[in-house]
C-alpha positions in Angstrom: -1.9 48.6 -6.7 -3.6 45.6 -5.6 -4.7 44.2 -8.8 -1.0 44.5 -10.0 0.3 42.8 -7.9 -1.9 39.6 -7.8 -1.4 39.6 -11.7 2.5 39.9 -11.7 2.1 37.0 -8.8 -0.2 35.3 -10.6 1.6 34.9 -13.8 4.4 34.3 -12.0 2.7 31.0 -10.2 1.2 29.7 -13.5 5.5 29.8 -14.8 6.2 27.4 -11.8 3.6 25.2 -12.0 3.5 24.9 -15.7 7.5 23.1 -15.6 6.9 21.4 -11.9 6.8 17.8 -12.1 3.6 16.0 -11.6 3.1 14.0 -8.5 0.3 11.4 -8.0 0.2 10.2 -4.1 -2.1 7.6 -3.5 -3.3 6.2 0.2 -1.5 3.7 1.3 -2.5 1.0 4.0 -0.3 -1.3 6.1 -1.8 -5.1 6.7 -0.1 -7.8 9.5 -1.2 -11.3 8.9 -0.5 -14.7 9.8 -0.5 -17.9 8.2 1.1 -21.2 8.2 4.6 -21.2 6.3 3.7 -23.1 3.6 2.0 -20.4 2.3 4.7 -17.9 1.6 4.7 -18.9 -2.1 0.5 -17.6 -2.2 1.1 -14.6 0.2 3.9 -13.1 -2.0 1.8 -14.1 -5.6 -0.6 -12.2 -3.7 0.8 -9.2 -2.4 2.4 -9.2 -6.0 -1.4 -9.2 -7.2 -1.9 -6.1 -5.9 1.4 -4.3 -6.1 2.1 -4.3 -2.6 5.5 -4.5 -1.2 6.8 -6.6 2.4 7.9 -4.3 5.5 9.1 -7.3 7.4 8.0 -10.8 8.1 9.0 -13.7 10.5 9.0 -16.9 10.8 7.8 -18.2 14.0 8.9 -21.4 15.8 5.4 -23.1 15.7 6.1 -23.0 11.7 3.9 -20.0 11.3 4.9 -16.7 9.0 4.0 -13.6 10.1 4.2 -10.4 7.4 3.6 -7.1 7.5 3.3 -5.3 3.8 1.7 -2.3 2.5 -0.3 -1.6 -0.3 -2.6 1.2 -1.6 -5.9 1.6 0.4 -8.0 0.8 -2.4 -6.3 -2.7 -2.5 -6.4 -4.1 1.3 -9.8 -5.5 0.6 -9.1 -7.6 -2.8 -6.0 -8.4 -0.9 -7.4 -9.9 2.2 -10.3 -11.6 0.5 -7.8 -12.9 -2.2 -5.8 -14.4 0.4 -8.6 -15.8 2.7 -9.9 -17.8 -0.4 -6.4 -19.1 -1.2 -6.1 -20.3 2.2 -9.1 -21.4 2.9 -9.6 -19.2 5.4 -7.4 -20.1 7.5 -5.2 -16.7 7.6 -5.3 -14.7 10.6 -5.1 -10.8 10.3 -3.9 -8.8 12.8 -3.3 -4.8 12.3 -4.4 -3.1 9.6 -3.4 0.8 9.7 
C-alpha cells in the first residue's frame, strides 16, 4: 500500500543523502569600479580582504583602471566602503549585480 511504499522510498532517500557530499553555495555579487591606476596595489589587497576574485579589468588611456570582480553578497559593502576610505573617495562605482 501506500504507507509501504513511502517507507521503502523513504529509507531509501535517507541512504542517498546520508553519503552525498555536502554543498554550501553562498550569494555571490559582481562590483565594476574605477579608479586611478595607481591604485591597483589597494584594489587587489582589497578584493583579497574579502576573498573576492577579478572577472576582468582594463586599463584605460586616461591612466584609469577599470575592474570588474565578484565576491559574496555579504561582502560588497565592507568592500566598497573599504575601498572608498583607502582612496579617499575618490573611486567611482559603476554596476553592481
Amino acid at each position: 500500500g501506500t504507507g509501504g511504499l513511502i517507507r521503502a522510498y523513504g529509507g531509501a532517500a535517507r541512504l542517498v543523502l546520508k553519503d552525498a557530499p555536502v554543498i554550501i553555495c553562498l550569494p555571490r555579487s559582481s562590483v565594476t569600479l574605477t579608479v586611478d591606476a595607481s591604485y591597483v596595489g589597494v584594489i587587489y589587497d582589497t578584493i583579497g580582504k574579502v576573498g573576492g576574485a577579478v572577472i576582468e579589468e582594463a586599463y584605460g588611456a586616461d591612466g584609469s583602471l577599470t575592474v570588474t570582480l565578484t565576491c559574496e553578497t555579504n561582502q560588497v559593502d565592507r568592500f566598497e566602503s573599504g575601498l572608498k576610505d583607502a582612496t579617499s573617495g575618490i573611486v567611482s562605482f559603476h554596476c553592481r549585480s
